[in-house]
N, C-alpha and C positions, 0 to 999 in steps of 0.2 A: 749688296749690289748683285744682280739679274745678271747672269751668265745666258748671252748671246751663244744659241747653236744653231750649225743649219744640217741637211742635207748633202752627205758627199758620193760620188762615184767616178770612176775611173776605169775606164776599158781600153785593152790594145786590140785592135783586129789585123791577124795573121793570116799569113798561109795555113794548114793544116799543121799543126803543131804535133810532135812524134807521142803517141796516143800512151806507149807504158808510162811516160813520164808528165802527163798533164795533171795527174792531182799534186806530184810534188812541186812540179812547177807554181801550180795555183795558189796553194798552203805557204808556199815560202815567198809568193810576192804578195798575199794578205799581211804574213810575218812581219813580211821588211818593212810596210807600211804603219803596223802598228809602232812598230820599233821607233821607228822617224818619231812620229805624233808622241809617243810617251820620253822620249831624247827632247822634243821641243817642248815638254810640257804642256800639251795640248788635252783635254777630257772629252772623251768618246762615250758612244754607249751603248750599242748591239751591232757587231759585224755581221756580215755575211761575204761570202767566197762564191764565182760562179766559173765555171770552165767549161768552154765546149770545144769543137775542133777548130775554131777559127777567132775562138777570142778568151782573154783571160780579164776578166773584173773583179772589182770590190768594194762594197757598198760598206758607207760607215756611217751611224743613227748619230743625232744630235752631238754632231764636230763643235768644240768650243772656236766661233770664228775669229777669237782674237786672243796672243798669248796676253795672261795676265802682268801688271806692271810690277815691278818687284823692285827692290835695292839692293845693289850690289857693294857688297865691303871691301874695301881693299885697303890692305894693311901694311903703314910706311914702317921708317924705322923706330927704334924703342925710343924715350919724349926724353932720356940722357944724353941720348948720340943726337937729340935734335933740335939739341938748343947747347948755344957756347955759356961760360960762363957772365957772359952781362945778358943774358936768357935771348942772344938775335938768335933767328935760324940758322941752324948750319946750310952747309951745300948740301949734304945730305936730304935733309928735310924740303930745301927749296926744288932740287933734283925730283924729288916724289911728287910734287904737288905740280911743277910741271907736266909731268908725263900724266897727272890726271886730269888737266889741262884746267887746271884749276887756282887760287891762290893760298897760301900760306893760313891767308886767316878763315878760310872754306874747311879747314881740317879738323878733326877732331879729334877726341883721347877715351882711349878705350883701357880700362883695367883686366890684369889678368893674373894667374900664379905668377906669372914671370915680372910683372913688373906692369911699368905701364907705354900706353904705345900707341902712334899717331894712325889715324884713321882716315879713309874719302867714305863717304857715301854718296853713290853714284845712281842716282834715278833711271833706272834702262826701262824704256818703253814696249813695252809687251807689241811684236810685231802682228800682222792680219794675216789667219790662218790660209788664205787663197795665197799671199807672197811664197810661204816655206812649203806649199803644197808641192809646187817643181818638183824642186830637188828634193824632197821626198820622195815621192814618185819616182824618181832616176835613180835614186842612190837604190831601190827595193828591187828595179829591174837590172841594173849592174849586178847587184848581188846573187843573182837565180842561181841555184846550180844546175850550171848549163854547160855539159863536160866541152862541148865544141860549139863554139860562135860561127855563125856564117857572116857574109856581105852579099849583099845585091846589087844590081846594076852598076853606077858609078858612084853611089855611095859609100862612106866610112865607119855609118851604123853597123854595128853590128850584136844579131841577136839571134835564139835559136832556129827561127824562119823571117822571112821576109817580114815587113809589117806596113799595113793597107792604111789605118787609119788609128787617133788619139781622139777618145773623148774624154774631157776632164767636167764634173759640174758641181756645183755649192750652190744648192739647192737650185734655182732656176738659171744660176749665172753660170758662163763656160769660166773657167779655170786657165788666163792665157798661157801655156806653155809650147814648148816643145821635145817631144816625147818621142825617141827611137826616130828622127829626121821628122818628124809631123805635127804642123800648127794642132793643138786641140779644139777639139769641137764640141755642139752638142751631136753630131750626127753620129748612128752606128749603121750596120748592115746587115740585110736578115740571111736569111737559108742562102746559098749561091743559085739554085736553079729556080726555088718557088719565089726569092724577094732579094736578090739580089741588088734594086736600088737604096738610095741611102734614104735612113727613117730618122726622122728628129725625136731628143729624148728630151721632153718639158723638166723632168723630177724624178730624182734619182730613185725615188721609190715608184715609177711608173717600170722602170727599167725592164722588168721581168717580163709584169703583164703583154706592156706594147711589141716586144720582142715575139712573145709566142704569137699575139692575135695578127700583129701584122706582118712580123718577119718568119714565120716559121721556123724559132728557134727556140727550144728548151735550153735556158742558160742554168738553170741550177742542178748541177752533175747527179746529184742525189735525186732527185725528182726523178730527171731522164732515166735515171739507171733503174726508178720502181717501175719507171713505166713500161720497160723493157721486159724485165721482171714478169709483171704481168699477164704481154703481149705473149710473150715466150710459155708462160703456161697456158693459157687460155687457146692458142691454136696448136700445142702439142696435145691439148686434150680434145680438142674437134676432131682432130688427126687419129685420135682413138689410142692415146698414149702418154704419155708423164714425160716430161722437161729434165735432161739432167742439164744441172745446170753448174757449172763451174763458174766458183767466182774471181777469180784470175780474167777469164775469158768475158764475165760480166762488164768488169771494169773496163777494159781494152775497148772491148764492143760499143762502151759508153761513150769512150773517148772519142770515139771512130763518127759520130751519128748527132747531127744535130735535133733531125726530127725525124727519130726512129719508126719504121715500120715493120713489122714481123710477117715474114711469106714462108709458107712450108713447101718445100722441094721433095722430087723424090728422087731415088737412085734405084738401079739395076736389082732385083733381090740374090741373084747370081751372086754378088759379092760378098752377101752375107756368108758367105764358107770363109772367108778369108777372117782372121782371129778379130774381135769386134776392136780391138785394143786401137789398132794398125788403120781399121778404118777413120774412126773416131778420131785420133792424130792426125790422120790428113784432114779431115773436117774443120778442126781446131784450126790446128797449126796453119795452116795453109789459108785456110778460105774463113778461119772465126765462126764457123757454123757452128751450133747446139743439136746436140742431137737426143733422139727419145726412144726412148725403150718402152716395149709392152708391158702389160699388166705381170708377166713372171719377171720381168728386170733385163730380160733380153732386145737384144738393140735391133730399132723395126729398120727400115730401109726409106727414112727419112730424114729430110734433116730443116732446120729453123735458119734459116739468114735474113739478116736485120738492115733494112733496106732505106739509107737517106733521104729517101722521098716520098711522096704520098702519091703513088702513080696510079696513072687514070687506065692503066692497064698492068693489072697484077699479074696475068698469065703471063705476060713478055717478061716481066722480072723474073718468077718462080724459072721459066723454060727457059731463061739466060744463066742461070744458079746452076741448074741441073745441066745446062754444057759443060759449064767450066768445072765443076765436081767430076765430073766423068772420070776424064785425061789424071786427074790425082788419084782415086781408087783403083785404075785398070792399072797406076804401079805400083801400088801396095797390093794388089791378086798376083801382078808378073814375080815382083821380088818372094813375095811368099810363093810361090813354086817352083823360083828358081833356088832358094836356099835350101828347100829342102829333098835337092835333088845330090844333096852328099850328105853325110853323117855330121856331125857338130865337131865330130875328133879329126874332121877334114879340114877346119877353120883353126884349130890351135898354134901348128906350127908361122903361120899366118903372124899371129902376135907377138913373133919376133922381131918385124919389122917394124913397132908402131914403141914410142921412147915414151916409158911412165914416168921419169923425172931422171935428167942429164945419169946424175951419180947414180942413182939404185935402179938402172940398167931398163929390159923391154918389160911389158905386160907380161911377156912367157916366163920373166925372171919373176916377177911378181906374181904369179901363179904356181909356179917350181915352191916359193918360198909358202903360199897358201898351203899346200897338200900336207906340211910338215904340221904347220901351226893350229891348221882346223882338226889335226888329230889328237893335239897336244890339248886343244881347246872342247874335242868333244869325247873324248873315250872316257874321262871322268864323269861326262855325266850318260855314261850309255849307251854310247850308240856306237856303233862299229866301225873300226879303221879305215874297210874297203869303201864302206858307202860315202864315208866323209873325205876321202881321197880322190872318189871319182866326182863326185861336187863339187870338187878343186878346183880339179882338172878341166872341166869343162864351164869352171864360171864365168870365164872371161870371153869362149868361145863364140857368144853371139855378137861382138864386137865389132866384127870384122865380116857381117853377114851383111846382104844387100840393106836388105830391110832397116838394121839400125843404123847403116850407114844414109839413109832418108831420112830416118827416125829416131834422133839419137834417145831421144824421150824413152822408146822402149827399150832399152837395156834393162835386160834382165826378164822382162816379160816376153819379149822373142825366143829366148832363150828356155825357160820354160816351156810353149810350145814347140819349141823343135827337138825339143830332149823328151818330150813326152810321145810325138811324131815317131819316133826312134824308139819307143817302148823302155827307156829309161825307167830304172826303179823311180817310182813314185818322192820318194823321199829327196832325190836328185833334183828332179826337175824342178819341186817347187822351190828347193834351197838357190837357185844359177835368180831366180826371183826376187826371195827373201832376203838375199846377198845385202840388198840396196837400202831396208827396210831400216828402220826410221827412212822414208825420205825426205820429210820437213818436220816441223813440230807439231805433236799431238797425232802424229802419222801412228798407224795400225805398226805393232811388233811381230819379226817372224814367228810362225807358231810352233815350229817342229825344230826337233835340237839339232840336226842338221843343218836346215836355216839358220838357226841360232849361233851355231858355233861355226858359220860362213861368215856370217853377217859381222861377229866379233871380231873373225880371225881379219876379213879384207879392213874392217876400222884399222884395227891395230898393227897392222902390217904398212898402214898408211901415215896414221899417225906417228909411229915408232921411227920409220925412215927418214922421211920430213923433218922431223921434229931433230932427228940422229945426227942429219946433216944441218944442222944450225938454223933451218929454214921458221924458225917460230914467228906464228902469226902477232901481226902488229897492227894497233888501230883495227881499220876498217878493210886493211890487208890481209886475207885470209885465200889463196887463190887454189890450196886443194882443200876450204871448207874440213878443216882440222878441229874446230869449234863445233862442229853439226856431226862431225863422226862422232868424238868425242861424247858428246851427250845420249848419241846416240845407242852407244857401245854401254854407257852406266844406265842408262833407263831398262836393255835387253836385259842384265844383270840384276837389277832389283827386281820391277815390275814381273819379271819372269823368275823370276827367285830361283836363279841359279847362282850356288852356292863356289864361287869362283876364286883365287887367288887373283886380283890386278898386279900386282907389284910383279910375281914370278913370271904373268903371261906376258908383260912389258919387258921383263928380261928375256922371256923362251925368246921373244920377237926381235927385239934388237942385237940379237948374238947371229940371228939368220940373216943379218946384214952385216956380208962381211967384209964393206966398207966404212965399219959405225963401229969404233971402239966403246965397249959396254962398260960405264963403272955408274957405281952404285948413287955417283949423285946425279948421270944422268935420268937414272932408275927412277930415283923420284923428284927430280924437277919434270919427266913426262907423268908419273903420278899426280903429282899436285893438280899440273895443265889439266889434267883428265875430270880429274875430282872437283877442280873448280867452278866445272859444269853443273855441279850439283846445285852452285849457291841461287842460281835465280831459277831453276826447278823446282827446288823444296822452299822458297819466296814465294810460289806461284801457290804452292798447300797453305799458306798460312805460316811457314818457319822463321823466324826473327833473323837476322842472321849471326847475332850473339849465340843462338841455340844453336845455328852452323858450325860457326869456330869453333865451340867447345868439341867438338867430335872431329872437327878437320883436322884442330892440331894435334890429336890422339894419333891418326896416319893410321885407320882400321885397314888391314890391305885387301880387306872383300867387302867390293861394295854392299852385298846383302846385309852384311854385317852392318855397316855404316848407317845402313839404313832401319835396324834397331834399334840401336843407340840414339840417331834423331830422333823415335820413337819415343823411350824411354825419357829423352830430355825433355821431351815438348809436354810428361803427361808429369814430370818433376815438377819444373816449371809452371803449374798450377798448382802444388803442393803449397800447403802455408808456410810449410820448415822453407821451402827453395830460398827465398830473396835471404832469410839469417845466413844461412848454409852455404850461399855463394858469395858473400860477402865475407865470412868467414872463412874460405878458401881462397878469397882474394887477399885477406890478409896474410895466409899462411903461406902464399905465391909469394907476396913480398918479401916477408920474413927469410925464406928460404934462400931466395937470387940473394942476399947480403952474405950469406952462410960462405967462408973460405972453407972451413976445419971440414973433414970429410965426417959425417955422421954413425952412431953405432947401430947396428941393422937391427939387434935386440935391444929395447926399453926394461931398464931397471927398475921394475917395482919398489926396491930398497933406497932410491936415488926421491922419492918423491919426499915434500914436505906438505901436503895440503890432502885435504880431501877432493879439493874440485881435479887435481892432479888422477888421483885413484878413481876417484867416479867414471870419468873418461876411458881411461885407459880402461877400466872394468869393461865398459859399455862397449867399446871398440873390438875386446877380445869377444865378449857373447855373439858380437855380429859375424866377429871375420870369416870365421867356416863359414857358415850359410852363406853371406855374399857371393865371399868366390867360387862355392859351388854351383850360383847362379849365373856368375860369370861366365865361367869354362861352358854352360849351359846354353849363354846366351839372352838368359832371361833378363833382359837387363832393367825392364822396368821394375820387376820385382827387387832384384840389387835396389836400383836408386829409393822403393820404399822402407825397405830395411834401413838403408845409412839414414834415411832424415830421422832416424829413431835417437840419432846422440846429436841433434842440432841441441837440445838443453842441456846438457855436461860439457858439450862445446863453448856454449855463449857462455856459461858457470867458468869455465874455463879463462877465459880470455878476460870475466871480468872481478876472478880473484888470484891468477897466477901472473906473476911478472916472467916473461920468456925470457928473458936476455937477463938471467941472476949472474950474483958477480963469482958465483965456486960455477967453475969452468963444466963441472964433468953434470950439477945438476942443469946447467942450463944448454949442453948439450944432449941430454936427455930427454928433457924436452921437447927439443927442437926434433928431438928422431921420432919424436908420440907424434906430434903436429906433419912430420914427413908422412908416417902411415898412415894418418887419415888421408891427406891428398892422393897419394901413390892407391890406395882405395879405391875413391872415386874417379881418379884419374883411369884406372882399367875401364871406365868406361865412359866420361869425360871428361873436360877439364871446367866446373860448371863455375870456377874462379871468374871464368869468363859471361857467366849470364848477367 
């Protein structure tokens, strides 16, 4: 039988929809849609998703237009309980056949382990894919994650913006519903200023076309955003300059713009004194402009704004851009010459006023507790007390300065130039910076140990506290980004191969909060937290995460170190010995967790009865010095090629010695040979677990 498909589409036209949130928006009402059709058992066959500022769609290729007819079983009671002994029905049995609205003799007998037992089979008619489409539809737009619903007018609908119009279609036919208060239609509506009337859609696959040619809208998000893309290079390069382009800002800009246009504006060159960072943020931030820099990387006195209409007068838009830019740049020049008309040690006392979390007091208290920790955290590896106290001391200082209080984005980078304004040792200024560094993932690490051991100290000083007072992140609840330090603080640590204690600097740090009593299993339930950051970083290289645990649950307390030993597992783990080797350490994991009797810490050679017994143990002694020399060394990969040298007096082992003999002291002997090899490979993982 020929499976009937047609043609679907479905669009809502909004007010302007809130622009960071329209791909999620978009993606989770394709989602819900699918969801619906694959809960009805309905067969699709190439989606597509469109979102622009005023409307949300979704096209779905050859919809089966009819659910298929099937039989439904339904199962009475067992054929003992449903017959008396002269074989009438029971009530029972007649009670079932009722409710299937059926009779006695429509039933039938189904065998099973249990016995056997009375049946309906019930014909249900596969319903027509245009009926369940509704409430599909309704149930995909209920579901949006849409943190606040509004209302309009005198209506009860309620959705993220207003909503103008439904078109529903199966293939050339409307779809009759009602969708967020509105009959569906075929009609949609183009641009607001260039086609604002309403356009007919014949065929869900015209959707796209008839949109751009007659309504002036680019509906598929991806498209608009190359077209941008493009726009934005090709007249930052007329302009005599290269686009930077932010894709954050890409996105937004997308969502902002049905039928983008690209105009280059200029600005004041005067303002180029002021730090490019400050201008560029008001550009962004403010107004979504792109801005471009010369051929050395330095920023011209231009900027890109992307303009929703195709105007018959591009000078009026460009000289409308460059008004409203003005008024934002002349307060990023005022603020910058107003902060830097006191020292940055004139803003500190300032940061007693502003609360870094109820219990562990102001920012000035959380900078008091900096000065100690980033000396604790960098004199080890070098670098001088004074200079890393005064990096302290003034990292928090540009907090509280005009400019970041416009700006909150530059924190840390204001701070930098007004410490270098100030003739700040060099190493100062760039660390009040580097403080912040990771800021997202894959973000550039600070480069200087001052940096570096800022950047540590403010994680862990954050982490340790939070985490001190009970505040551990849950879910999707994460509100001082404990999760983003954290990984933060162990990528500085490896990647920069500084050779660190975690566990002790967790301790230095939560003993300086002397609201947070210190014991040692807080010590490492914030170890752990820290560490766990590791497991979808080193998933991101290629690490199994069998090859993870085998090293987490070792508990190395320097990350550097940690990140050896993953080393060394991952090049194990292509060894031929590895899978006998860890299987064979799996067995010796189980073998031992059984073990009550405490074990004898030397192995009796006079205790053996076997040769596979002595081979072992021979083999194990040749190795031990050299291992552990590699150990203590660190060399760990070489360690782990060494041990796979007795994976064969191992396997000999296991498959000529009985462990568990019945004379007590030879089968505790044993078990101490089989302890040494784990306790072994265990100094540098537990590879029981690959």
């Amino acid at each position: 039988m020929t499976m009937n498909t047609a043609e679907f589409l479905v669009e809502i036209g909004t007010e302007e929809l809130p622009p960071k949130a329209l791909q999620k928006l978009s993606n989770a009402f394709m989602d819900g849609i699918k969801a619906g059709l694959d809960d009805a058992e309905l067969n699709y066959g190439e989606t597509a998703v469109y979102a622009s500022p005023r409307r949300l769609a979704v096209r779905i290729d050859a919809l089966q237009t009819k659910q298929a007819d099937k039989t439904v079983e339904r199962k009475g009671p067992a054929k003992k309980a449903a017959f008396d002994a002269e074989g009438q029905p029971t009530k029972a049995l007649q009670g079932f056949a009722r409710g299937c609205g059926a009779d006695v003799a429509d039933l039938s007998e189904i065998e099973t382990e249990k016995g056997t037992w009375m049946v309906y089979y019930l014909e249900q008619k596969g319903q027509l894919t245009a009926e369940l489409l509704p409430a599909i539809v309704n149930q995909s737009l209920a579901k949006l994650p849409i943190p606040k619903r509004m209302r309009w007018g005198a209506s009860d609908v309620e959705f993220v913006r207003p909503v103008h119009w439904a078109l529903m279609l199966l293939d050339d036919q409307v779809v009759p519903a009602t969708i967020l208060g509105h009959q569906t239609s075929n009609k949609t509506h183009g641009h607001r200023f260039h086609a604002p009337q309403a356009i007919e859609i014949t065929q869900p696959s015209e959707y796209v076309s008839v949109l751009k040619e007659q309504g002036y809208v680019q509906a598929d998000f991806e498209e608009r955003k190359a077209r941008i893309r493009e726009q934005v290079e090709a007249v930052a390069q007329s302009a005599g300059g290269v686009a930077d382009i932010d894709e954050e800002l890409l996105d937004e800009v997308t969502a902002l713009n049905e039928w983008p246009t690209a105009v280059v504006g200029d600005f004041d060159e005067t303002f180029l004194a002021v730090p490019s960072e400050a201008l560029i943020s008001a550009m962004k931030g403010h107004q979504k402009y792109f801005h471009i820099l010369d051929k050395a990387g330095k920023l011209m006195a231009k900027f890109i704004t992307i303009s929703n209409i195709e105007s018959s007068n591009p000078e009026s838009v460009k000289k409308g851009n460059e008004r409203v830019i003005r008024p934002r740049l002349s307060d990023a020049k005022f603020f910058w010459d107003q902060d830097r008309k006191q020292p940055l040690d004139d803003f500190l006392p300032r940061l007693k006023t502003v609360v870094f979390q109820q219990k562990l007091g102001t920012l000035y208290d959380k900078v008091e507790r900096l000065e100690t920790l980033v000396v604790k955290i960098g004199r080890p590896l070098g670098e001088e007390a004074q200079v890393l106290e005064r990096a302290a001391r003034l990292s928090k200082c540009d907090l509280m300065t005009e400019m970041v209080g416009e700006f909150p984005d530059l924190q840390g980078v204001m701070g930098r130039y007004y410490a270098q304004a100030q003739n700040e040792n060099a190493k100062v200024a760039d660390a009040i910076d580097g403080q912040y560094q990771p800021r997202f993932a894959g973000d550039q690490l600070p480069d200087s140990v001052v940096s570096q051991a800022l950047a540590i100290a403010d994680k862990l000083d954050t982490i340790t506290g939070i985490y001190g007072i009970g505040q551990v992140p849950t879910g999707d609840k994460d509100p001082f980004a404990l999760r983003r330090s954290a990984l933060g603080l162990v990528r500085i640590l490896i990647e920069k191969e500084l050779d660190l204690d975690l566990q002790l600097m967790i301790r230095f740090s939560l003993d300086l909060h002397s609201e947070i009593d210190t014991s040692e299993a807080l010590v490492m339930e914030i170890y752990d937290f820290i560490v766990s950051r590791l497991k979808a970083y080193y998933a991101g290289k290629g690490v199994s995460a069998e090859q993870f645990e085998a090293v987490r649950v070792c508990a190395p307390s320097h990350p550097l170190d940690f990140a050896k030993r993953i080393e060394a597992v991952c090049q194990f783990s292509e060894m031929d010995e590895a899978e006998s080797l860890s299987a064979a350490n799996k067995r010796i994991a189980n073998i031992l967790k059984k073990v009550d009797a405490s074990l004898p810490e030397e192995v009796e050679s006079s205790l053996f009865e076997g040769d596979s017994e002595r081979d072992l143990f021979e083999a194990l002694d040749a190795l031990r010095e050299t291992v552990s020399t590699k150990i203590a060394a660190r060399d760990y990969a070489s360690a782990m090629q060494l041990l796979a040298r007795i994976r064969q007096p191992v396997d000999a082992f296991f498959d000529n010695v009985m462990v568990m003999a019945d004379d007590e002291a030879v089968k505790l002997n044993r078990l101490a040979l089989l302890n040494q090899i784990y306790q072994l490979f265990r100094q540098v993982a537990d590879i029981s677990r690959l």
